[in-house]
N, C-alpha and C positions, 0 to 999 in steps of 0.2 A: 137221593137222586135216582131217579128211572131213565131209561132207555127212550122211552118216548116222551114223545113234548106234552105239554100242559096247557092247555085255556088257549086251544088256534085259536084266533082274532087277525084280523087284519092289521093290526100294531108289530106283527111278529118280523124280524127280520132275519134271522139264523135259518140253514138248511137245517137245523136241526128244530127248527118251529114250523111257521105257519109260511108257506112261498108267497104269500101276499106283500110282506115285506120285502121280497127280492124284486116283486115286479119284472119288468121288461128289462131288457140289455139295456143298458146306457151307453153313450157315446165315448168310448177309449178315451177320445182326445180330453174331456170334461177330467176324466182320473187320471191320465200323463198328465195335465197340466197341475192339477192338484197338487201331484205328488212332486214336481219340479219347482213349485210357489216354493221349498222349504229351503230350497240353495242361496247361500248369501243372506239367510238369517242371521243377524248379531243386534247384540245388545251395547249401550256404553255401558264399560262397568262403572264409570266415574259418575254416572248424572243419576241423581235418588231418582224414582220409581216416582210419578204421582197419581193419588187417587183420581180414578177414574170419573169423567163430568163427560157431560150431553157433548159439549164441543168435541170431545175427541173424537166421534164419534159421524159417523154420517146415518147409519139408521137408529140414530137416541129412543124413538119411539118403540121400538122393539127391545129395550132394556130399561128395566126397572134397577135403580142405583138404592142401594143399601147402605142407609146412613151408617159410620163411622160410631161406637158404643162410646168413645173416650172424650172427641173433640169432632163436632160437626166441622169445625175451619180447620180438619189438619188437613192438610195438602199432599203428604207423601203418605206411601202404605211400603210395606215392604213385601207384600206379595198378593194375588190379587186369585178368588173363588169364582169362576164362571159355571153359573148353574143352567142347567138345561131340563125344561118340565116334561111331561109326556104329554099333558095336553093345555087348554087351555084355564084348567082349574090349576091354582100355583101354591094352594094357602100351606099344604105340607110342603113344599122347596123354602116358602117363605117362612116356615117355623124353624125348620133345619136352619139356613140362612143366620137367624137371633142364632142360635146353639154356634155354631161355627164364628161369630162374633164375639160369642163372651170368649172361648176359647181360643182368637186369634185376633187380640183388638186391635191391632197395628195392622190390618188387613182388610183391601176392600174384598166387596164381594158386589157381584152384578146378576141380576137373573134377566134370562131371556126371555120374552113375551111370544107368544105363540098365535100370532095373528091369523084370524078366518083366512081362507083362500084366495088371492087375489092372482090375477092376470098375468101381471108382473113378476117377474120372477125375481128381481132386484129391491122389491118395495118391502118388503119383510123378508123373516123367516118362514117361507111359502111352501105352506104345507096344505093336504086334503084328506077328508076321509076317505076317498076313494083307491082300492088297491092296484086300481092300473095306471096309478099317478104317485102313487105313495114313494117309490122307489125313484124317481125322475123329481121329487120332492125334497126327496132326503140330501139326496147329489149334491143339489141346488144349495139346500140349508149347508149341508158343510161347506161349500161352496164359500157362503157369505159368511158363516162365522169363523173360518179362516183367513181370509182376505180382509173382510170389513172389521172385523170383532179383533179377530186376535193380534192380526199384523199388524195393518191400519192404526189400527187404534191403540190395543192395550203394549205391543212392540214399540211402535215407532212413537207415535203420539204420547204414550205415558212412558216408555223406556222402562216399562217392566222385560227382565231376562226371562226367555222362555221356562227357565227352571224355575221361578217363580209365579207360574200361572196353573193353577188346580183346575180343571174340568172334571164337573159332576153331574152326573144326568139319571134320568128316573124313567124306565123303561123305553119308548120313542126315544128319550134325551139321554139316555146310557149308552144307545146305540151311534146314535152322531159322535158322542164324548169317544166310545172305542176308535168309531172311523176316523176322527180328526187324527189320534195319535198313531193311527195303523200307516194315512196315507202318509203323514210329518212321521216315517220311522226311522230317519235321522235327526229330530228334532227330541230331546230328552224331556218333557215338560214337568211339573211338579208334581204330576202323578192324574191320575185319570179313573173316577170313580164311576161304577154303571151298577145301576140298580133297577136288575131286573131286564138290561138291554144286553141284549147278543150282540158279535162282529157281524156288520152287513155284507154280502158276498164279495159286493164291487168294491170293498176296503182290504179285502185281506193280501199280503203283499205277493207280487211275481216272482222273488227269488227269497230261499229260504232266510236271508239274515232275517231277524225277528227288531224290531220295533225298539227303541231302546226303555220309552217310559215304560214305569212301572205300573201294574192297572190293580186294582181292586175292585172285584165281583161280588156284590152282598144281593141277595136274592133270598125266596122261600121256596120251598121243595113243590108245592102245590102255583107254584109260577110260571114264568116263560121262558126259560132258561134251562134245558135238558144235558146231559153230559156229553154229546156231541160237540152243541154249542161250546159245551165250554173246552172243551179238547182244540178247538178251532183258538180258543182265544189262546191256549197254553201257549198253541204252533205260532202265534201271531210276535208276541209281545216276550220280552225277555225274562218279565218276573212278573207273576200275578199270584197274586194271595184273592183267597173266596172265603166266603162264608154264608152257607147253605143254610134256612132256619125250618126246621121240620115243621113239619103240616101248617106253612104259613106262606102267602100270598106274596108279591111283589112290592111291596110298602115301602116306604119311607122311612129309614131309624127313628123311632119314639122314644124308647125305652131304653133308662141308662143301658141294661145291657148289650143292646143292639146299640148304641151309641158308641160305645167302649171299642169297638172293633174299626169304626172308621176313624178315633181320635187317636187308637193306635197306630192304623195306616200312616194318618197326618203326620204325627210324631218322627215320623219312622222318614217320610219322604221330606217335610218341610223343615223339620229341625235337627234331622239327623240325630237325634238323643241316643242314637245304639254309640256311634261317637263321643259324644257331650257328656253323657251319664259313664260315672266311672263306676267299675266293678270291684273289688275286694274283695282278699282272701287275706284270712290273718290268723294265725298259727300260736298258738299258747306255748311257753315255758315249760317244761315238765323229765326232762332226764329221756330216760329210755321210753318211758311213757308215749314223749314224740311219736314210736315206731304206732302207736295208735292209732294214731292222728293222720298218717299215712294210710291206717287200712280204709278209716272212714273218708280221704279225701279219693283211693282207690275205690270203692264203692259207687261214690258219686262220678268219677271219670267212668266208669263201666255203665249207669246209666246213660249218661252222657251220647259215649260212643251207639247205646242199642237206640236211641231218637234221632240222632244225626243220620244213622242209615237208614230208618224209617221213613221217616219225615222226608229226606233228601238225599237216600242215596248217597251220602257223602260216607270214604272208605277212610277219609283221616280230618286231624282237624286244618289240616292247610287247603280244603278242598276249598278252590278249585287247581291251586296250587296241586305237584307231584311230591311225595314225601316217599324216599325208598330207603325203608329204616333196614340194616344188614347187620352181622354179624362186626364189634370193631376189628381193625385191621390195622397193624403197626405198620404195614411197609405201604400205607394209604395215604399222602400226603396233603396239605389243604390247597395245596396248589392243581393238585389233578381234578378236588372237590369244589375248587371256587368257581367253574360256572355250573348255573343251576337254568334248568328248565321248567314250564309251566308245560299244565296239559289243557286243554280246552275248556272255554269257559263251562261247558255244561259239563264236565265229569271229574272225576280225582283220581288217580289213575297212582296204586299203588304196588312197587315192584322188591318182593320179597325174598331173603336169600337168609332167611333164619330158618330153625328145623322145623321148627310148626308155626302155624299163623300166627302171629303176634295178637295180645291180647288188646280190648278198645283203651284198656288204661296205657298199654302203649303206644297207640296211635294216635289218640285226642289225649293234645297238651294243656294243661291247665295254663300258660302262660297263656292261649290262645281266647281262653273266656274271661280272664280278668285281666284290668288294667295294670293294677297295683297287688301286690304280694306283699305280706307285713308279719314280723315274727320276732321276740324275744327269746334268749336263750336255745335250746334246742330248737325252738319255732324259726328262730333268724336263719339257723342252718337250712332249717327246708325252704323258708322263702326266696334265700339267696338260692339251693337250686333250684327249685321251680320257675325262677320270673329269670335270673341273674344268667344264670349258665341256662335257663329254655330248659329243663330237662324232662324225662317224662317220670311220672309216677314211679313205675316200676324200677325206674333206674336209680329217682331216690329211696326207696326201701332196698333196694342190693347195697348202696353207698351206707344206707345208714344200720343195715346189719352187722357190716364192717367195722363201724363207730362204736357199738357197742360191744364185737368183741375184742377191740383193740383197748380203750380208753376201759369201760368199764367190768370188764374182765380182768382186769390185769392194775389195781390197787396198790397205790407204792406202799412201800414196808415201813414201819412205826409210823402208821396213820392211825390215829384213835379217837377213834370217831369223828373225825374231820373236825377237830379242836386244837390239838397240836400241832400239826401241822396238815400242808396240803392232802388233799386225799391221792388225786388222782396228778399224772405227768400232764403238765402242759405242753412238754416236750412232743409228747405220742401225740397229743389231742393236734398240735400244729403240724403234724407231720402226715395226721388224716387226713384233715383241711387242703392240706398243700397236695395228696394226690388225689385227691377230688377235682381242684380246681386245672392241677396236669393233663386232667382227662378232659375236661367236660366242656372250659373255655376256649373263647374264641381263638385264642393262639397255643392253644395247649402250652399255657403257660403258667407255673406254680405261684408266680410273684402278680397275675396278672390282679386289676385293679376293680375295686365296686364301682368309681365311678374314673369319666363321666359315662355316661352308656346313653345310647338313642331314647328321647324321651317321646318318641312315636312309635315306642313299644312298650312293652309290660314292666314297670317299672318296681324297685328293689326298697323298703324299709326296714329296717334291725332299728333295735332299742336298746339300749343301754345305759348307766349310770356313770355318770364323769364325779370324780373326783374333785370338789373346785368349794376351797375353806369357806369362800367367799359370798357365796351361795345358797340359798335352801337348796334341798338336795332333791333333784330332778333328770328325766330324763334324758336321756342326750340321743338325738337321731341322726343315724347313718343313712344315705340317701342316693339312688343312683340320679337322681336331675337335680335344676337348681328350684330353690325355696327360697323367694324372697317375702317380704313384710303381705298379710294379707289388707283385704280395702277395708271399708268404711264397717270397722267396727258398732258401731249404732245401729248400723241397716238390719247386721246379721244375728241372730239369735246363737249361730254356730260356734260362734267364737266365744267361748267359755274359758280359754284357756291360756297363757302366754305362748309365746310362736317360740319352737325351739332352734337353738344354733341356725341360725337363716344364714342362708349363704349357696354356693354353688356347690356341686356333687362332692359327695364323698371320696377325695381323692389317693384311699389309701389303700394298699393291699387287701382282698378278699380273706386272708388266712386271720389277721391280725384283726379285721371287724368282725371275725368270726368267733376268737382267742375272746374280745373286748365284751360280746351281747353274752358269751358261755361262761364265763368267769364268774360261778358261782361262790359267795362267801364261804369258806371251808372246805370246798370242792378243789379251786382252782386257783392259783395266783393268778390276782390282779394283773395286766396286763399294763404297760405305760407305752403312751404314743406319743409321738413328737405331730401334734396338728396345724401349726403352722409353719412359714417361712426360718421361725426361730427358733435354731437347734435347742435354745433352753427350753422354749416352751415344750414343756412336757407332760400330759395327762395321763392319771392314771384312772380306768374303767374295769368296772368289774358286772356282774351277771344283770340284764337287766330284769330279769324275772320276780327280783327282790323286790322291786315295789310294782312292776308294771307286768305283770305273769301274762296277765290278760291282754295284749296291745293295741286291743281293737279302737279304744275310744282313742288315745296318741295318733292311731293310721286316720281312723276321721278325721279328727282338727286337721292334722296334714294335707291332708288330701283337699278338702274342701277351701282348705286358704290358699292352696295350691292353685284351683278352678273355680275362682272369685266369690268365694265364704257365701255361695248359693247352697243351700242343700238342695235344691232341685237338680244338682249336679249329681247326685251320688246315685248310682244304678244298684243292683243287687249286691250286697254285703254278706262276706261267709268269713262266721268265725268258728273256726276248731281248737276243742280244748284237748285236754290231757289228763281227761276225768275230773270227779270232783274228789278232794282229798281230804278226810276227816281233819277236823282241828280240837286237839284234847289239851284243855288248859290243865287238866290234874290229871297227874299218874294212879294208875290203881293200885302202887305200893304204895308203901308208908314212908314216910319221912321227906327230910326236906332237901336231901339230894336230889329225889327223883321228882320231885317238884317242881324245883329248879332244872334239869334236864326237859320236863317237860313244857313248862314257860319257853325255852330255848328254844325247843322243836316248833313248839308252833308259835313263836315268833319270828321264826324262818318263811311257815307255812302264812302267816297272816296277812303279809304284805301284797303276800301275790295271791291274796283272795280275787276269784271272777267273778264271783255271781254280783257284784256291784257295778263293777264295769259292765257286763250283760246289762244290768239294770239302765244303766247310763244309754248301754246303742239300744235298745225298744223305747225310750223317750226320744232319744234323736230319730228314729224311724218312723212315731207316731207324732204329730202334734195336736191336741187338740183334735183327740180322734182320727183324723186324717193321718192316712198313708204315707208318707212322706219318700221311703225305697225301701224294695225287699229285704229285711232281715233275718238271717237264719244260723242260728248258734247250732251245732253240734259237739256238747262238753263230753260227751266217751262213757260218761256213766261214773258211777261210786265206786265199780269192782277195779276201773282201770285207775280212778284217783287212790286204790290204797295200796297200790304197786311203788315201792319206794324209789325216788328219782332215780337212783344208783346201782337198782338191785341188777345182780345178773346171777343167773345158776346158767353156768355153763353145760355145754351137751352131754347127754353122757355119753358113757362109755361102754361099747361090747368088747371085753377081753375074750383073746383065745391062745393059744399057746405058739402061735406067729408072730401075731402083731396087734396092737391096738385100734380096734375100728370106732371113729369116732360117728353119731350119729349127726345127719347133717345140717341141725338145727339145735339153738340154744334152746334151756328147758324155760326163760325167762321172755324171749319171743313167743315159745308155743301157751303161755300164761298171757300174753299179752291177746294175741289173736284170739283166742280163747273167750275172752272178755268182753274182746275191741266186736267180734261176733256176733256176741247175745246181745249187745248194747245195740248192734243193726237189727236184730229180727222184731225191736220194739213197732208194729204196728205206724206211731205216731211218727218216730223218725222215719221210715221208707216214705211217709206220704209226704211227708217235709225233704226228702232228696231227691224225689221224682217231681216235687214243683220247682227246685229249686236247679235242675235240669232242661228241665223244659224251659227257663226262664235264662238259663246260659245259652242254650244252643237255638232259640227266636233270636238272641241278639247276636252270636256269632253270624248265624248264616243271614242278616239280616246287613252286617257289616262286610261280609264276604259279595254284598251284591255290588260294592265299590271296588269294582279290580284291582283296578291300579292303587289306591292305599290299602285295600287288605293284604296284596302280594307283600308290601311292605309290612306291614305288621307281622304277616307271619311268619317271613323267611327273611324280614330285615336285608332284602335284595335291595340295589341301588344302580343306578345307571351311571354310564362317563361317555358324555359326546365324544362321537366317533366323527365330526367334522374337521378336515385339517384343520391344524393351526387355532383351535377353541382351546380357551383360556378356561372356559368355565368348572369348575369342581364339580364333584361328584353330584349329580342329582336324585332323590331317593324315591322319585316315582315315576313310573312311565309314565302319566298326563302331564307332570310337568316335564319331562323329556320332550315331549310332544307339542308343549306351548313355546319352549325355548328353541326346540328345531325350526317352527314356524318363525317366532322372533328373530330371532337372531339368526338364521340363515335362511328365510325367504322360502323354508324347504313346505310349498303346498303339495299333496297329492293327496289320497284316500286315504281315512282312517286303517284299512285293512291296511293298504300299501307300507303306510307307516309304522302300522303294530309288528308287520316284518323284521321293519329295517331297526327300528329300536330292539328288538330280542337281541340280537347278536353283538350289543353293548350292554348289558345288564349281568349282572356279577350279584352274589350272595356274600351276604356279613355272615352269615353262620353257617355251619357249615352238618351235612346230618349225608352220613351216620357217622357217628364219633369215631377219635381216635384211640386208640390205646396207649396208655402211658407209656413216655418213652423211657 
């Protein structure tokens, strides 16, 4: 983009084009009434939408109707495309038009006719080539296609909700599409595409609030569209995405890949899919190897955070939300911490009291770019803190240094070889667990529970093996929401698998499902839980790593039966291994001892083979050559899989003739990092963590442009009518605060007014920055 404009013409309407488009002043009153048509706009929500016909219509002749791709008699649409041409040539809007119908066949769509010049300013869309009329033209057109077109007709007459009405326009008709949504900038509509059309002077608004739709600017650099212009539209409109195409002209999307940018927009405004598509992260089995798995998911949050500030400016991941991460503090109570503040919807605004600036891995939380977190054995431990306890990175690798040199440091006495008996204390391992969860949960509570927990947040799966004679022997899922039976097995291809334990959340202490997924054969005693109402019933679970190392294909069936056994549900998928670990059927001694030792060892090692399950999620990700969601394995490499799950060489040691200084890290963590290291400087993996980044943080900041549910997703905030005498329970977002104040107490005033008066009842479920164990 350059500084000055491209190809003056008389089509041009931005100060930062050609002033032939601005024309003369127009009459105030013409844009005060404009802008006043948008008060007492509503929709029924109860009456379907129907496809739009001539009758609804009073000027039909100035719209061309786009038959219906599925059923010429269907009668409803669920949302409806108003195209806007630049001139009177229509044959690319009307090619676009076919593309936007394969890709939204429950959708009308309508293109407007661009009649010669006439007298009449009511008889069409009356427009001229002339530039001392063009602008007195334009007025007019918006004019009618608010009134006649939009209200009129596709509002009132079809009972389409304004958020389901797309305006798209093609240079002249980009520029009406921005004015409609500039002067209706209380009106939110289904998003507003211009190609190649600047904001008209007399649309841009008299006081700073910005426009609520979202716009998309596709244009080419040798176009009509200068950075001015588009600085004008930034200040107009609350969120616009652009896409500039070097040394190319103002045109109409042809080519997939210029297509690819407005099916994204669509995606994004009409079906919400940053919502709909879930995200996954899923954590392998592996001992201490875990602390791996940590460097490389650190890695990725450190990308993370350098695009989010790029990109947006955003200084945490609760932007626009305030996050002011501190120092913990015992005499801090959650009571002094349970009200929480936002800062403005354009900035993140974060207040620090640590000795140096906190790093991006601890400011942007992994809970904040996946839905779902999924982990066996050592893996369960981190996904429970990542999604369960919201933690951040940095604070699971302090927790799980801990683990390792509490638990496997410290080997009970006549343990030989984890065949006689247990290796390690369950005792110690339950007693980690339990000041983990002291610190990190929501009530700083030891005994606190996996489930139920809010399922409009990032949600918790561990795996594990039950015990049950009766049985083949299968996994068993721990789950923080409820999982009932999925649909119509014949439809879905996803459903390969039996549905396990269905039923509502996992109702049991975090320590003890943590004790159940880690309960390694030979490692750990088995663990017995009592899962239902019946003190007899009693199961007993041990690791589930032993068959299911891998848990990623387990987390998909779940998930997808979960969000109605669509795979078009599943967004970006991240699974982290714990290396890959040789498997040696023969010992390189002699005899048939070590033969047998060796069978043993890697019969331990065989079950929780990954690279088949790998194999499994790139069939589920492709079908039939198509894409089906992003999958991205990062197994850690061969040098971290020949790290024994157990091993530790503790720190060493500088003697002096005082005292013993220990050195402040283990020698089996700096072998890990070590490894976990050169496994990142591979070429192939950075370019596989910087896509797979850029494809977290399009869809965070893309969910963050919904206020009121991202506040909730990311700080689990919730509101409680402050009206006397209101019975109603907690409500979890301010728009619905906002629907039930109108409802049920009558309470009209200004959105501003209102977003006041609701702050000062809104309360935090979690609470940041932690506490200290008590």
């Amino acid at each position: 983009m350059h500084e000055a404009s491209h190809n003056h013409n008389d089509n041009d309407t931005s100060s930062g084009t050609n002033p032939g488009w601005q024309g003369q002043t127009s009459s105030l009153e013409d844009i005060d009434g404009l802008r006043k048509a948008q008060t007492g706009i509503s929709s029924n929500l109860h009456v379907p939408s129907l496809r739009p016909k001539p009758a609804h219509f009073s000027l039909p002749d100035s719209i061309k109707f786009i038959p219906p791709d599925i059923d010429e008699n269907l009668d409803t649409a669920e949302r409806c495309f108003v195209l806007l041409p630049h001139s009177d040539d229509t044959k690319a809007l009307e090619i676009l038009a076919l593309r936007l119908r394969r890709e939204h066949a429950h959708s009308a769509i309508i293109l407007l006719r661009r009649p010669r010049a006439t007298p009449a300013p009511r008889q069409g869309l009356h427009s001229t080539g002339s530039s001392s009329h063009v602008h007195e033209d334009n007025v007019n057109a918006v004019k009618i296609i608010l009134t006649d077109i939009i209200k009129n007709g596709l509002i009132d007459e079809c009972h389409f909700q304004h958020r389901n009405i797309v305006i798209l326009g093609h240079r002249r008709g980009g520029s009406l599409a921005l004015a409609i949504a500039a002067l209706w900038n209380d009106i939110e509509f289904g998003g507003v595409v211009s190609i190649g059309g600047a904001l008209p002077a007399y649309a841009q608004p008299p006081s700073p609030t910005k426009a609520r739709t979202t716009v998309l600017i596709l244009g080419g650099e040798l176009g009509d569209i200068n950075a001015h212009g588009l600085r004008q539209i930034e200040e107009t409109f609350i969120h616009v995405d652009q896409k500039i195409w070097c040394n190319e002209f103002d045109t109409v999307p042809e080519t997939p890949q210029k297509m690819r940018t407005l099916i994204e927009y669509l995606a994004h405004r009409l079906r919400r899919e940053e919502w709909g598509k879930q995200a996954v992260i899923s954590f392998d089995g592996g001992g201490i190897r875990g602390y791996g798995s940590l460097l490389i998911l650190q890695d990725l949050m450190e990308k993370i955070g350098e695009l989010e500030k790029k990109y947006g400016g955003a200084e945490s991941s609760f932007a626009p939300c305030v996050y002011k991460p501190t120092k913990p503090r015992s005499s801090e109570t959650n009571r002094e911490m349970k009200r929480f503040s936002t800062a403005s919807k354009s900035s993140s605004l974060v207040a620090t009291e640590l000795d140096e600036p906190p790093s991006n891995s601890a400011l942007f939380l992994p809970c904040h770019y996946f839905t779902y977190a999924a982990g066996t054995s050592t893996g369960g431990l981190i996904s429970i803190m990542l999604s369960r306890f919201r933690m951040t990175v940095k604070e699971c690798i302090k927790e799980y240094e801990i683990l390792g040199e509490e638990i496997f440091g410290h080997p009970r006495r006549l343990a030989t070889g984890a065949l006689l008996w247990h290796k390690y204390s369950h005792g110690k391992f339950e007693s980690v667990v339990r000041d983990v969860c002291s610190k990190y949960s929501e009530k700083s509570d030891f005994e606190a529970n996996l489930g139920p927990f809010p399922e409009d947040v990032c949600g918790t799966i561990v795996l594990a093996y039950a015990d049950n004679p009766s049985a083949p022997l299968e996994p068993y899922v721990f789950r923080t929401y409820h999982r009932s039976a999925g649909g119509d097995r014949k439809k879905s291809k996803a459903r390969q698998r039996p549905d396990r334990n269905l039923g509502g959340p996992s109702n049991l202490p975090i320590w003890k499902v943590a004790r159940a997924t880690s309960a390694a054969p030979g490692y750990f005693k088995p663990i017995k839980i009592n899962r239902g109402n019946d003190a007899n019933e009693v199961t007993r679970f041990k690791d589930g790593g032993f068959g299911s190392n891998n848990p990623s294909a387990e987390a998909y069936q779940d998930i997808i039966a979960k969000h109605g056994d669509m795979e078009s549900n599943m967004g970006p998928f991240v699974s982290i291994g714990t290396g890959i670990p040789p498997l040696e059927l023969f010992s390189k001694k002699k005899g048939n001892f070590h033969n047998t030792m060796a069978n043993f060892n890697a019969a331990k090692r065989f079950p929780s083979t990954t690279v088949k399950v790998h194999e499994q999620m790139v069939m589920h990700s492709k079908r039939d050559t198509k894409d089906m969601f992003p999958y991205f394995r990062f197994d850690g490499g061969q040098a971290l899989g020949e790290i024994a799950l157990d091993e530790w060489e503790s720190q060493k040691s500088v003697w002096s003739f005082k005292k013993k200084k220990p050195e402040p890290e283990a020698e089996t963590l700096k072998k890990i990092k070590l490894v976990t290291q050169a496994y990142l400087y591979d070429p192939e993996v950075q370019a596989d963590l910087w896509e797979c980044a850029e494809l977290l943080v399009k869809r965070r900041r893309l969910r963050s442009r919904d206020a009121s549910r991202w506040e909730r997703y990311a700080s689990m905030s919730y509101y409680i009518c402050g009206e006397p005498g209101c019975k109603q329970e907690q409500i979890n977002e301010a728009d619905q605060l906002k629907e039930h104040m109108k409802a049920a107490h009558r309470v009209w005033t200004s959105d501003q007014d209102l977003d006041s008066q609701i702050r000062k009842h809104r309360y935090c479920g979690w609470v940041y920055p932690r506490r200290s164990a008590p």
